[in-house]
N, C-alpha and C positions, 0 to 999 in steps of 0.2 A: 652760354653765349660767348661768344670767342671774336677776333677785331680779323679787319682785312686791312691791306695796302695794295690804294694804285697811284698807278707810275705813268708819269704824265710825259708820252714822247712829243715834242711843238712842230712834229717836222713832217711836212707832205709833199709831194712832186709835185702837185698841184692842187689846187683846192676845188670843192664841189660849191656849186653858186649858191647852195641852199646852206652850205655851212657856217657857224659861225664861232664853232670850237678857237679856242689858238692856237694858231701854228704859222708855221714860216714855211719857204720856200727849205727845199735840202741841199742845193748847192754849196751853199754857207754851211752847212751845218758841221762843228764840230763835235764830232760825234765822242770823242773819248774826253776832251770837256766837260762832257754832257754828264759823261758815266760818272766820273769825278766829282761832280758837283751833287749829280742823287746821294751819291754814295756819303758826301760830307753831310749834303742834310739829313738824310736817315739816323748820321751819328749825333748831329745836334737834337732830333728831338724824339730819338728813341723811348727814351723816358715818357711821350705820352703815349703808348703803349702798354695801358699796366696789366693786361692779359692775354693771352697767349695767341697765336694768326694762325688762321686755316685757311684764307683766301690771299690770293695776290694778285693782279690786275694790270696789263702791263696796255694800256691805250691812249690814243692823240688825236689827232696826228697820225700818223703811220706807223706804227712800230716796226713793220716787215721791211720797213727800208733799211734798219739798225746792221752794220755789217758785223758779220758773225763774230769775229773777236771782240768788238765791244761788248753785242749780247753775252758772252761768256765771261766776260768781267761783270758784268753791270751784275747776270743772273748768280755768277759764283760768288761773288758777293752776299748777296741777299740770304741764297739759301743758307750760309756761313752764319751770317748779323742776324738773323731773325728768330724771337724765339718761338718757334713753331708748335701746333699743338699736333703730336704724334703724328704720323705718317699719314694720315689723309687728307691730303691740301689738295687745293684747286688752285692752280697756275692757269691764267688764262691771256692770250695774246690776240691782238688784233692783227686781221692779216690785209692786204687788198689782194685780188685776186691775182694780177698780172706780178706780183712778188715770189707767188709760190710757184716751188719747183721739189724736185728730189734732195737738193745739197740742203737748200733754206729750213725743209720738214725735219731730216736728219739732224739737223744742228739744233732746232726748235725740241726736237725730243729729248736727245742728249742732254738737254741743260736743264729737262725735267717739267718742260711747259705738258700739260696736260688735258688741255682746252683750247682750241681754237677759234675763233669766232670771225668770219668772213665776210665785210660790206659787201655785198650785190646788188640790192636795191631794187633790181629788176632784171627780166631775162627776154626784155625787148631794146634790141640796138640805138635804134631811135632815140629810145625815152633816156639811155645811161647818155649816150651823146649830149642831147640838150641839158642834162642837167653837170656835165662835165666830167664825169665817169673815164678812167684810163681805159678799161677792160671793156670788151663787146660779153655774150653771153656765151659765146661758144667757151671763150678763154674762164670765165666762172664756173661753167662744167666741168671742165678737164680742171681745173686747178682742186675744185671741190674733191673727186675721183682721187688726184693726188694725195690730199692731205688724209681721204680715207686707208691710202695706206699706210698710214702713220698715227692715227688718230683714233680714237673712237668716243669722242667729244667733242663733235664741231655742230658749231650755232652760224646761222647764217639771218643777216638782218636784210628785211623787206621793204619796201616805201609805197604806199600811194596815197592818190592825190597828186601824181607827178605834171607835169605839163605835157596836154596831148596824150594821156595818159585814157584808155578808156578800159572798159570794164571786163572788155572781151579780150582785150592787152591783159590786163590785171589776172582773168582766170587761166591764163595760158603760165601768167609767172607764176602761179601758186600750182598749177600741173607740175611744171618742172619742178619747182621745189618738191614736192611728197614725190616726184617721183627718184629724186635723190635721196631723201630720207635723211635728212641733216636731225640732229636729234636735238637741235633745241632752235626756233625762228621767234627774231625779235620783227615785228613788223609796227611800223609806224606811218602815222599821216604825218605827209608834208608840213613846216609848219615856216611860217613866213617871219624871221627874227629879221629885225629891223637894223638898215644897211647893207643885207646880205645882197650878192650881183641881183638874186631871183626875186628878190623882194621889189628892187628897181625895175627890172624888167616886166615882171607884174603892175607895178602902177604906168608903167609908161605903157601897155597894152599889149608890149611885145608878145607874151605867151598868153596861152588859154591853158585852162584847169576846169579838173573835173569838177565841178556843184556839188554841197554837202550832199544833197538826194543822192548822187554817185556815187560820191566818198561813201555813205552810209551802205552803200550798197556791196561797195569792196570788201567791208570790213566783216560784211557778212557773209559772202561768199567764202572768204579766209576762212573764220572761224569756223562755219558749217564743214568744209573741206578739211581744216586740219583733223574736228573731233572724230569726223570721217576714220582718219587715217592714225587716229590712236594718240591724237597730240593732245596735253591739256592745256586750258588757258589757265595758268595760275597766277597773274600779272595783266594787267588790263594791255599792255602792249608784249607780253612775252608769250609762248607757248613750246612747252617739250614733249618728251616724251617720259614716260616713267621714270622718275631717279635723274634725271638731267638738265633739273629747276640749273637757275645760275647761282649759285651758294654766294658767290660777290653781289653780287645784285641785290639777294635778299637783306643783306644785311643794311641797304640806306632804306627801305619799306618798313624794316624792323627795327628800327633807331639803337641797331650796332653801331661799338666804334669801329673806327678806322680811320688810316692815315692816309695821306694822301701828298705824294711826292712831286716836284716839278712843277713849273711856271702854269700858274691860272689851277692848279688841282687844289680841292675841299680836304679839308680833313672836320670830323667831327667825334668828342670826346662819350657819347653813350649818353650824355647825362643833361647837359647843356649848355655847354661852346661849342659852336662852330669855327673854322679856321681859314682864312682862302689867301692863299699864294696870288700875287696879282701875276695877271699876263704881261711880266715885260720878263724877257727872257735875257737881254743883255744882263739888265740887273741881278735875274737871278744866278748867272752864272758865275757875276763878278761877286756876290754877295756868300758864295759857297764855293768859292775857289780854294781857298783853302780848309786842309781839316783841322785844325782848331779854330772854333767856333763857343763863343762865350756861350750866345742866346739867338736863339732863331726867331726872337719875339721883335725885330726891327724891320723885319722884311712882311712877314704874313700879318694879314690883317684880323681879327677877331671879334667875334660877335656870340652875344652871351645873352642866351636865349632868357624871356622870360616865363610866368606860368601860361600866359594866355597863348604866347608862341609856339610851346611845347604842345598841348592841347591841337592847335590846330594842325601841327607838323605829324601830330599822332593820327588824327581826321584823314588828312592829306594822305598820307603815306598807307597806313594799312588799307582806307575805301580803296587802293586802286589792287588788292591783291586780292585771289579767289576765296583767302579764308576772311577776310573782313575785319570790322573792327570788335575785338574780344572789348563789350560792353562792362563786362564785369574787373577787367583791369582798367577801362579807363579811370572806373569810377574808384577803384581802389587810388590811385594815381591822380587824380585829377578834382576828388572831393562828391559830394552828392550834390552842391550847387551846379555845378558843371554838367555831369551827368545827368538831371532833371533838364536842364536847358537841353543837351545832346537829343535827350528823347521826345522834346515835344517837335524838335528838329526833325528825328526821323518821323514822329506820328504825320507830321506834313509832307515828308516827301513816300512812305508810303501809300497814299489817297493818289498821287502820281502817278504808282506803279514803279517807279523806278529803285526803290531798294525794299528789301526784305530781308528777315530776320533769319537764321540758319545756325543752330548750334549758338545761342548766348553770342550772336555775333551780326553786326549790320552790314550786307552786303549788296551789292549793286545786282540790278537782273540786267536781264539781256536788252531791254530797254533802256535801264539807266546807265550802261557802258557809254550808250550814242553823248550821253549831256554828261558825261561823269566829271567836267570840273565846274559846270553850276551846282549841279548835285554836293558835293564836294564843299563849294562855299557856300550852300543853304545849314549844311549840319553844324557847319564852323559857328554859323553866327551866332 
């Protein structure tokens, strides 16, 4: 087991109404500030680091906004400070589509990013408009094309459930994805966090959305098409292609550590602390302004899991991933009280239909995907 670090850029040109990450506007953005301030806090709590990174994670916000000499301090840096585990690392950056060009991909390779991963959301004009999307679909095409000539690890993320969104919209965006062959798609339901613009606009009646029955229906359509074209689901919302799971990814399903750099980013220690940066970015930036740094324990907040937290975070995290959860280390891990309760859990939700047993391991079927976070909190209890 080996840690990752991501790097938390707060800065978009403008925000999606469904969003509710942190980030700011980029006009303000001080960008070599920014680099300065990562770079101090990295030095402050390198230390919780105590084995070796093969993932690095560079998302916000926008990272593709970052102009190229910053990216090459911030990235020369890291690859310098980190102590890495042999030469196969996963560098992974967030792009938006109307970012990429020739100069951007070039400078993006050069500095040894090696994964790309592209918000799309959709490949109907419409639907990117109302939810406030820069890029129409043509511009997602061509910029995709581009990054394949520079690339041969680019993930491209999906949405529906969108507003006005329907199912015949839906199968025409998943055509065009397989028929670009992006080698790894995150697709996700819409989901309505509270305060977001689209959350208001849904209670005040503004928009209309698809009905779970539809929802239920996209997600199927997806997954029938992708297995189609040779894609696996091994992540209840992820799917690749052979050898091009997301190595960063896997490691919060697998209760890896990793750190986690920049205003409002997690960090978690493998074992049980969690760590969370609050989103005010003025603060952080005056708080790591300089590089001597006593303790970085005045800013980040911490939270120290207990057994029964672990247990559930263990439930949580592995039910949502294709190999499930390996029964025989919970119970190593978690006691035989635990473990009897876990299975009278699962003996109820199989009478369901919705999980089954595969390989010393409990996993969700194709049924239990649709309800997988009551499922989820029935095994917890």
């Amino acid at each position: 087991m080996n840690s990752g670090i991501y790097i938390h850029i707060p800065f978009c040109r403008n925000k999606c109404i469904y969003c509710d990450f942190f980030s700011g506007g980029d006009r303000k953005a001080d960008w070599h500030s920014l680099v300065n301030a990562l770079k101090n806090e990295y030095r402050a709590r390198r230390g919780e680091l105590s084995i070796p990174v093969d993932t690095l994670y560079i998302g916000g916000g926008t990272p593709s906004l970052m102009a190229a000499d910053c990216l090459r301090e911030m990235l020369g840096f890291f690859k310098n400070e980190i102590p890495w585990y042999g030469g196969n690392v996963e560098i992974t950056i967030e792009v938006n589509p109307d970012d990429v060009d020739e100069d951007a991909c070039r400078v993006w390779k050069e500095e040894g990013i090696n994964r790309v991963s592209m918000g799309v959301q959709s490949f109907n004009d419409d639907e990117l408009k109302t939810i406030g999307r820069r890029h129409d679909s043509k511009t997602a095409i061509d910029s995709f094309n581009t990054l394949r000539k520079f690339f041969s690890n680019i993930s491209i993320d999906l949405m529906f459930g969108l507003p006005g969104q329907t199912l015949e919209s839906w199968r025409n965006t998943v055509r065009v994805a397989v028929e670009l062959k992006p080698d790894h798609i995150s697709a996700y339901t819409l989901m309505f966090e509270e305060g977001t613009p689209i959350s208001i606009l849904r209670d005040r009646g503004r928009l209309t959305f698809p009905d779970d029955e539809d929802n239920a229906a996209m997600w199927q359509y997806l997954s029938d098409s992708l297995q189609k074209h040779g894609y696996r689901q091994y992540e209840i919302s992820n799917y690749s292609l052979p050898g091009f799971e997301s190595r960063h990814n896997g490691k919060y399903w697998n209760q890896s550590p990793y750190l986690g750099l920049g205003p409002s980013s997690h960090s978690y220690d493998g074992k049980n602390v969690r760590r969370f940066n609050p989103g005010d970015l003025n603060g952080y930036m005056a708080y790591y302004a300089n590089e001597v740094i006593e303790s970085a324990g005045d800013f980040y907040d911490e939270e120290e899991l207990n057994e029964s937290e672990l247990s559930e975070e263990f439930i949580l995290t592995r039910m949502r991933t294709a190999e499930g959860l390996p029964v025989d280390e919970y119970r190593s891990r978690f006691g035989e009280e635990a473990y009897m309760r876990l299975m009278r859990n699962y003996d109820s939700e199989v009478k369901s239909g919705f999980v089954g047993m595969k390989e010393r391991s409990i996993v969700l079927t194709r049924e239990g995907i649709m309800v997988a976070d009551s499922v989820i909190v029935s095994l917890s209890m």
